[in-house]
C-alpha positions, -999 to +999 in steps of 0.1 A: -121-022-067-139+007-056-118+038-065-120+076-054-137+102-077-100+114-087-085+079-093-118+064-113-111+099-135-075+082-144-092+045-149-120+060-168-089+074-193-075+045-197-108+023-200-113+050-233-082+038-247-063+074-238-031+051-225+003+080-216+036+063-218+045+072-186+025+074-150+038+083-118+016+074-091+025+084-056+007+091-021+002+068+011-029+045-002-016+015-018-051+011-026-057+036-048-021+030-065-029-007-069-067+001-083-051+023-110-020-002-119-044-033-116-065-012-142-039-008-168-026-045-169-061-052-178-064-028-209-025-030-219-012-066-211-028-090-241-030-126-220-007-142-249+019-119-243+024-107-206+052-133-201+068-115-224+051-075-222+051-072-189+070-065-158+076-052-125+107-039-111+120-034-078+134-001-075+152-007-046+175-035-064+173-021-105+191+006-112+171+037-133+193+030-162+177-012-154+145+006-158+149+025-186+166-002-207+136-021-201+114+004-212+134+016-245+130-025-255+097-023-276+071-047-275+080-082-285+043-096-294+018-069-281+005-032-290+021-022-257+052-032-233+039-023-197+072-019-167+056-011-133+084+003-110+071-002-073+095+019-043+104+042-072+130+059-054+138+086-080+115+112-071+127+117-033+166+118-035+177+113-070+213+124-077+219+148-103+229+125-129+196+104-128+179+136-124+188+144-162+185+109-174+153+107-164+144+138-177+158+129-211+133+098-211+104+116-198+107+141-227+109+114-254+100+082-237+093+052-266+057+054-268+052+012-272+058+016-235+038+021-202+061+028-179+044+034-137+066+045-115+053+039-080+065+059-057+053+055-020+044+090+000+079+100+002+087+125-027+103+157-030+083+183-053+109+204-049+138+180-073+137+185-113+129+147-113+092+153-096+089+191-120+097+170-149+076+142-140+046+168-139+051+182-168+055+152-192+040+121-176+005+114-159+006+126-125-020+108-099-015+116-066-032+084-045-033+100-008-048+085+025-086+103+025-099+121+055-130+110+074-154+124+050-138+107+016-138+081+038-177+080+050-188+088+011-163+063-002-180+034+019-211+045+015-203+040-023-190+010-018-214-008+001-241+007-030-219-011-051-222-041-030-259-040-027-261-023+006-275+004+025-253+021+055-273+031+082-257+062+099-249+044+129-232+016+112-209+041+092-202+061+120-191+028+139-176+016+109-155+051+106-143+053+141-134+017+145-128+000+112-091+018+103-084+041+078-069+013+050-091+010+022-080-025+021-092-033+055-125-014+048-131-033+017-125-066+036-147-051+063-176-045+035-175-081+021-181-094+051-212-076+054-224-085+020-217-118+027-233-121+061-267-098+046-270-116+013-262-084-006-289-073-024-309-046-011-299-054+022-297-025+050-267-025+075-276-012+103-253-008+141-261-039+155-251-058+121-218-039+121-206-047+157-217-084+148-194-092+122-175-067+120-147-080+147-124-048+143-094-073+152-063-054+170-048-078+141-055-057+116-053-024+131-016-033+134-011-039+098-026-002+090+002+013+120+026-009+098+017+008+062+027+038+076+064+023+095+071+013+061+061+048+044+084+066+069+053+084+084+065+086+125+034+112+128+006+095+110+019+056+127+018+074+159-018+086+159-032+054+146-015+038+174-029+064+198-061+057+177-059+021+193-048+030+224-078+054+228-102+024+223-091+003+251-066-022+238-036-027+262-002-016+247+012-052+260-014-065+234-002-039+208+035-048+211+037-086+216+013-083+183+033-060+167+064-084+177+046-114+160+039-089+127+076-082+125+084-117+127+063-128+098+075-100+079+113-109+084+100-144+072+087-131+038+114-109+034+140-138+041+118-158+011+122-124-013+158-124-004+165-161-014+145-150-046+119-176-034+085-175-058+053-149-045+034-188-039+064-198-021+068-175+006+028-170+009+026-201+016+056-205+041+040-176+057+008-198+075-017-174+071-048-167+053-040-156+013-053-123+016-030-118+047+003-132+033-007-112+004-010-083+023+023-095+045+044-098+015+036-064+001+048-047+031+080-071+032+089-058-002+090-023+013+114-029+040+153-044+038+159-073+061+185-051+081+160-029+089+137-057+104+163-074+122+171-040+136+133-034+144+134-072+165+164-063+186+146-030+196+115-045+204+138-076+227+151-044+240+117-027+252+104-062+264+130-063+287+127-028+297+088-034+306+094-065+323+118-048+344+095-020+352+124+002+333+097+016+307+058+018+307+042-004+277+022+031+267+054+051+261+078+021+252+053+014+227+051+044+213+084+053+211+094+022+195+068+029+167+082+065+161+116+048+159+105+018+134+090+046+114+116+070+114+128+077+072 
C-alpha cells in the first residue's frame, strides 16, 4: 500500500521496531487506517502464534471492559498480543464511567499488548477519553486528502508502479476517478497492468481507455461516507456525480442494488457466518465483497432495512411524479447519512 507522508512516518516507526502499546487511529480514509493496522500485524503477529496473539473486536458488540480484558491477558506464545478494535465507539460519546476506565488503562496499559482502537471520523476532541488518548497513546489521524495530497499521492503511486502520469491523465484521473484511495489504487493497477509497468508513460487517452470510472464505484465512495455519518461530504460526492452527467434514476436504482447486497452481508455477519462465507454468498468479484463486507460491518441491519423502505418510498414517489429523482435522491442520501 501506498501510504501518505504522515502515515508512512507511523509505518516507518514501527518497521524500526519503536511498537506503543496503544494506537488510536481515526479520520475518514479507511485506507490509511488499514495501511497502518495491515503494517503492524506484519511486524507484531509471529505466523505460529496469531491464532492465538491476535484479534479484532467489534466495538459495536464488545463492551470496553471486553476490550480491555483482552488486552490485560498477555501473550500466550509471542513477544506481543495485538487487539484491533474497529468502530471504536469510545472516543465520540463515552459515558463517564468508561471515560475513567479507559483512562486508567491508557496510563498503565500492559506493555505485551498492542492495542488499535479504530475509530471512524466521528470523535469528540473535546471528551477526557480523546485528551487522554493524546496524551498517552499514538495518535494518527488518517483523514480523506484534498486534491492536491491527492494529485502527489498518485503521482507517487504510479512511480511506485513503474509509471509516469502525464498531466492530463492525472487531471482526468483527479476529477473523475473518486476521492477513495481504494478506488484510485484499483484504478492504478489497471493501468500498470494494461502499460506493462515499467517505465511506461500514461498519458489521457490511456486513462479514458481503461479507466471506465464505473457509476458502480462512485456509489461505493457516497456509501463510505453514509456509513461515517458525513450528510455534507456524501452530498457533494453525489453532486460530484451528478455534475458529470449520470442520471439520478441510475444513481438510485444503483444505490438500491448496493443496499441490498449490503443487508445480505450484514444478514451473513449477523448469523456469525465466516468472512469466506458471506463473500462468497455475496456474487461479486473478491475485492468487491471485500469491500461490501467492510462497509456492512459499519452499519446495524435495522438501519439498512430502514434505508430499503425509504428508498421503496422515494421510488414510488418518482414514479408518481410526487418527487424529482435529483432532489429525492439527494435527500435520501442526507437521510441515510444522517449520525
Amino acid at each position: 500500500m501506498i501510504l501518505t507522508k504522515a502515515a508512512q512516518m507511523v509505518v516507518d516507526e514501527i518497521e524500526k521496531g519503536s511498537i506503543q502499546p496503544v494506537y488510536l487511529l481515526y479520520g475518514s480514509e479507511p485506507y490509511l487506517v488499514d495501511g497502518i493496522t495491515r503494517r503492524l500485524v506484519e511486524k507484531v503477529v509471529e505466523p505460529d502464534s496469531a491464532d492465538f496473539d491476535y484479534e479484532t473486536v467489534d466495538g459495536d458488540t464488545v463492551s470496553l471492559e471486553g476490550v480491555l480484558s483482552r488486552a490485560q491477558t498477555p501473550p500466550w506464545m509471542g513477544k506481543w498480543k495485538l487487539v484491533v478494535v474497529k468502530r471504536a465507539p469510545w472516543f465520540k460519546s463515552p459515558t463517564d464511567a468508561e471515560q475513567q476506565v479507559l483512562e486508567r488503562y491508557l496510563n498503565e496499559p500492559l506493555m505485551s499488548t498492542v492495542l488499535v482502537f479504530q475509530a471512524g471520523a466521528e470523535v469528540d476532541k473535546r471528551k477526557k477519553s480523546f485528551k487522554s488518548a493524546s496524551k498517552y497513546s499514538r495518535l494518527v489521524e488518517c483523514l480523506e486528502l484534498s486534491e492536491k495530497e491527492r494529485g502527489e499521492w498518485i503521482n507517487r503511486a504510479a512511480r511506485e508502479m513503474g509509471m509516469r502520469m502525464e498531466a492530463a491523465a492525472l487531471n482526468h484521473l483527479l476529477h473523475f476517478g473518486g476521492k477513495s484511495l481504494y478506488g484510485l489504487e484499483n484504478e492504478l493497477l489497471k493501468l500498470s497492468c494494461f502499460s506493462g509497468g515499467k517505465s511506461a508513460t500514461i498519458g489521457l487517452n490511456t486513462v479514458k481507455d481503461v479507466s471506465s470510472f464505473r457509476v458502480e464505484d462512485r456509489v461505493f465512495d457516497i456509501m463510505d461516507a453514509v456509513v461515517e455519518g458525513r450528510p455534507s461530504l456524501a452530498l457533494n460526492r453525489t453532486r460530484e456525480v451528478l455534475g458529470v452527467g449520470i442520471p439520478a434514476t441510475k444513481v438510485f436504482y444503483l444505490l438500491v442494488r448496493h443496499y441490498r447486497i449490503l443487508h445480505r452481508a450484514r444478514l451473513g455477519l449477523d448469523s456469525r457466518l465466516s468472512e469466506r462465507e458471506i463473500t462468497s454468498s455475496l456474487e461479486t468479484a473478491p475485492q468487491v465483497a471485500f469491500k461490501y463486507l467492510r462497509q456492512a460491518e459499519r452499519l446495524k441491519t435495522d438501519s439498512l432495512s430502514r434505508g430499503l423502505r425509504m428508498m421503496l418510498d422515494l421510488d414510488v414517489d418518482m414514479k408518481s411524479g410526487k418527487d424529482t429523482p435529483e432532489n429525492g435522491l439527494q435527500l435520501l442520501i442526507a437521510a441515510l447519512a444522517r449520525p
